[in-house]
Each structure stands twice: as C-alpha cells, then as structure tokens.
C-alpha positions as CSV (number, residue, x, y, z in Angstrom):
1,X,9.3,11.5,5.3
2,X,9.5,8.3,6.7
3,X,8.0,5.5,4.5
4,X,8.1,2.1,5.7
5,X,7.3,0.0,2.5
6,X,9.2,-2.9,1.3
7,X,7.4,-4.2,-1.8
8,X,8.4,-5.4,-5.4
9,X,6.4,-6.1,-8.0
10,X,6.9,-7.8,-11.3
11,X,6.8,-4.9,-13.7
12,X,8.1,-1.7,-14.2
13,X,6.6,1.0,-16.3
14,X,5.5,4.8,-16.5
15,X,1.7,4.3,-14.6
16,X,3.5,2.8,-11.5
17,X,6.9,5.0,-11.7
18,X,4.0,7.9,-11.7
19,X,2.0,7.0,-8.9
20,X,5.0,5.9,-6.4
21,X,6.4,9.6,-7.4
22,X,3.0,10.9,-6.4
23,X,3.0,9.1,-3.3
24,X,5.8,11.3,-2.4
25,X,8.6,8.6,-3.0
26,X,11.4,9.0,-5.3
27,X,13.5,7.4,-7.7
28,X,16.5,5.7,-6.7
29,X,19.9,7.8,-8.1
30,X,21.7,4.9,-8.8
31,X,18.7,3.2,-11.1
32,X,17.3,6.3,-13.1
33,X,16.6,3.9,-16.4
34,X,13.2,2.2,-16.6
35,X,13.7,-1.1,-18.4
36,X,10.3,-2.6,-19.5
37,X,9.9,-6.3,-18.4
38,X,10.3,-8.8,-21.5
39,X,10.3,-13.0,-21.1
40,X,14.2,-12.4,-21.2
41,X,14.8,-9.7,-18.6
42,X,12.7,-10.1,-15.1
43,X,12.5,-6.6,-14.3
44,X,10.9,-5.5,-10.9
45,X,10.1,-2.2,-9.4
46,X,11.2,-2.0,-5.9
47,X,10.5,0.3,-3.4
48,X,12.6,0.1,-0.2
49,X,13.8,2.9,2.4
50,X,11.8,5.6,1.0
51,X,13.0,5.1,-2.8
52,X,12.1,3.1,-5.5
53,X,14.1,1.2,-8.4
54,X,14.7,-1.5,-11.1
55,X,16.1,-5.0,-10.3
56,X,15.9,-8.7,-11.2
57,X,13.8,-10.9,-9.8
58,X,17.0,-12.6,-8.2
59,X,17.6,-9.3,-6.6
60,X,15.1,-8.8,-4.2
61,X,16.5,-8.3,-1.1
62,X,15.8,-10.3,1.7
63,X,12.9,-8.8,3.7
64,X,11.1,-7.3,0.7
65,X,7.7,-8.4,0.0
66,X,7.7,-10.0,-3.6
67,X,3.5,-9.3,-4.8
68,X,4.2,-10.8,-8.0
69,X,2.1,-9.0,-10.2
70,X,-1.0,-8.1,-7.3
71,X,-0.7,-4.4,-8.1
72,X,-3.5,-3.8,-5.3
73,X,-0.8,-5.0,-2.7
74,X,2.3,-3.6,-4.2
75,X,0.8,0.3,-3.9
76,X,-1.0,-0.6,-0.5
77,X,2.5,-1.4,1.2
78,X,4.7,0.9,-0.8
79,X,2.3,4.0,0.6
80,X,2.9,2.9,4.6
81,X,4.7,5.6,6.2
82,X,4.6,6.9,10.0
83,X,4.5,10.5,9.4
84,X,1.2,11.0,7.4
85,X,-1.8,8.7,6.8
86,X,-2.3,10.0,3.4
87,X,-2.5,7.1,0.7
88,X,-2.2,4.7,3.3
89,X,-5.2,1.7,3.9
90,X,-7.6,2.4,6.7
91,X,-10.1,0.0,8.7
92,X,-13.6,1.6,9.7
93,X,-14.8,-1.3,12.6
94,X,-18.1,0.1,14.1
95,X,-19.1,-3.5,15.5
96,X,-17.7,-3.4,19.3
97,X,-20.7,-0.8,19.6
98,X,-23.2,-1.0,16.6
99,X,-25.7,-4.0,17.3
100,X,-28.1,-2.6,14.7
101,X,-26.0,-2.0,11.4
102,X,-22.2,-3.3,12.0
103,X,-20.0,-2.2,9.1
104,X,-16.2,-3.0,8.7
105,X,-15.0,-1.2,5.7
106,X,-11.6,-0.7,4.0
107,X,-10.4,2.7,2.4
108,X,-7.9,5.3,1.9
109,X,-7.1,7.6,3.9
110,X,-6.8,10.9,1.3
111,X,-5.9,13.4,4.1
112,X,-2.8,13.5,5.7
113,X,-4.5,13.0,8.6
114,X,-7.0,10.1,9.6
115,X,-8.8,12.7,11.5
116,X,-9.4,15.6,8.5
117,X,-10.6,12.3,6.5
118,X,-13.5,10.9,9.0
119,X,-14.1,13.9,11.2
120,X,-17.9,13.5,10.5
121,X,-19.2,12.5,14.0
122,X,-15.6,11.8,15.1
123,X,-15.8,8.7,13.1
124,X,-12.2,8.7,12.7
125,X,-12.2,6.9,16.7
126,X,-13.6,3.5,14.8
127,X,-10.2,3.8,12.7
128,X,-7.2,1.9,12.5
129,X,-4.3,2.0,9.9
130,X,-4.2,-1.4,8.0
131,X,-0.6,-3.1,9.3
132,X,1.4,-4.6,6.5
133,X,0.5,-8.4,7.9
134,X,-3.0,-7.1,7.7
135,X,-3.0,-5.8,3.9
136,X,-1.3,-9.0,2.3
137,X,-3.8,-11.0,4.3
138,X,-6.7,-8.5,2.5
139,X,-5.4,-8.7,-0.8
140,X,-4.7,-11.9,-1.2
141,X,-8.3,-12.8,-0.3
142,X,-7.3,-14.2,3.1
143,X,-9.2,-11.9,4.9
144,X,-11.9,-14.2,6.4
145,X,-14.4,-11.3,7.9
146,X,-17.6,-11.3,6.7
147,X,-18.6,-8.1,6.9
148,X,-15.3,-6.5,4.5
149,X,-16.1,-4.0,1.6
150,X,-13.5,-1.7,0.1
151,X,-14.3,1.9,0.0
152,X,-12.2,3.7,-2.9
C-alpha cells in the first residue's frame, strides 16, 4: 500500500486509532501506547509514511499538515493513497457539458476503484480524486464554488 497522507491532529483516542486501522494503516511499532490528550500533555495522532503514532505538538515534523482539531480534514488526507481510491475524497464536475442541471459534488469513493463506485452511465469520466491542496481548501470552507454539496 502506498498511502500518501501527512496529517496530525490534536487528539488521540480509540474512534480515530480505529478508523486509521480500518483505512488499512497501521500503528507505528515504536509508539504502540495511546496517551489521551490533557491541558498538560499536547498529544497528537500522526499519520505519516503509511503508519500512524503519538507525538507532541512540538513534534510535528516538518511537512506534516497540523488540522488542529478539523477531524473532517485530518481523515480526508490520512486516507490518500495511489494504489486504491477507496476512502479517498472524490469530485463529481458535470458542468463542462450539463447546461440544464450542473452539479459539482463531493464524496467518497467506497470502492477500491472510482470506476466500481460511479459506473452508472460511466459517470465515473466526470471524476477526479480531490488533491490534498484541494481538500484543506474544502474543509476549511475556502472552497469558493457555488455549486459544492458533500455526498456521504
């Protein structure tokens, strides 16, 4: 598997340990103890190279994206991988050739392909896999297109 994630975010307990282990990641050898976050210790989950971990806020790497506590964001980067589109954040555009009822419309992808997922009328064509510039933008409400629902 080849995840690309690089995402923290500022908590660490069993419903996010669960669902990163579902998304087929796994749990970092070298940090097998979940500490739950407190005001004394800053604990963060990060996921990085295709396993995830505990660390302090002062010990996100370089290159990681901190989401602070947007939980939306944190499992919409820490699912990107290049060998399946299962989990991953999709784009349905039809509006280059739909005059009469343009949609735009993000969802998940819960194939592991785009084209088992949308192969109703070969919608899957109208499809692009959400880049990680393009998620943060979405869920940090600084996506500016009009015509955006989520589809979950």
């Amino acid at each position: 598997m080849a995840f690309l994630g690089k995402c923290a975010i500022h908590a660490s307990n069993p419903r996010i340990w669960r669902k990163l282990i579902n998304f087929g990641l796994h749990l970092n050898p070298c940090g097998t103890t979940m500490i739950a976050r407190s005001k004394k210790n800053h604990i963060c989950t990060v996921v990085q190279n295709g396993s995830f971990f505990n660390a302090t806020e002062d010990e996100i790497s370089e290159g990681v994206h901190d989401c602070e506590d947007n939980d939306e964001l944190f499992f919409a980067l820490a699912a990107l991988r290049d060998d399946s589109d299962i989990n991953q954040w999709f784009i349905y555009d039809n509006r280059a050739w739909n005059d009469d009822n343009p949609v735009r419309c993000w969802f998940i992808c819960k194939q592991e392909s785009i084209e088992d997922d949308m192969c109703y009328d070969c919608m899957f064509t109208d499809c692009e896999k959400a880049t990680e510039r393009e998620l943060i933008l979405h869920f940090n409400g600084d996506d500016d297109d009009e015509i955006v629902t989520n589809q979950q």
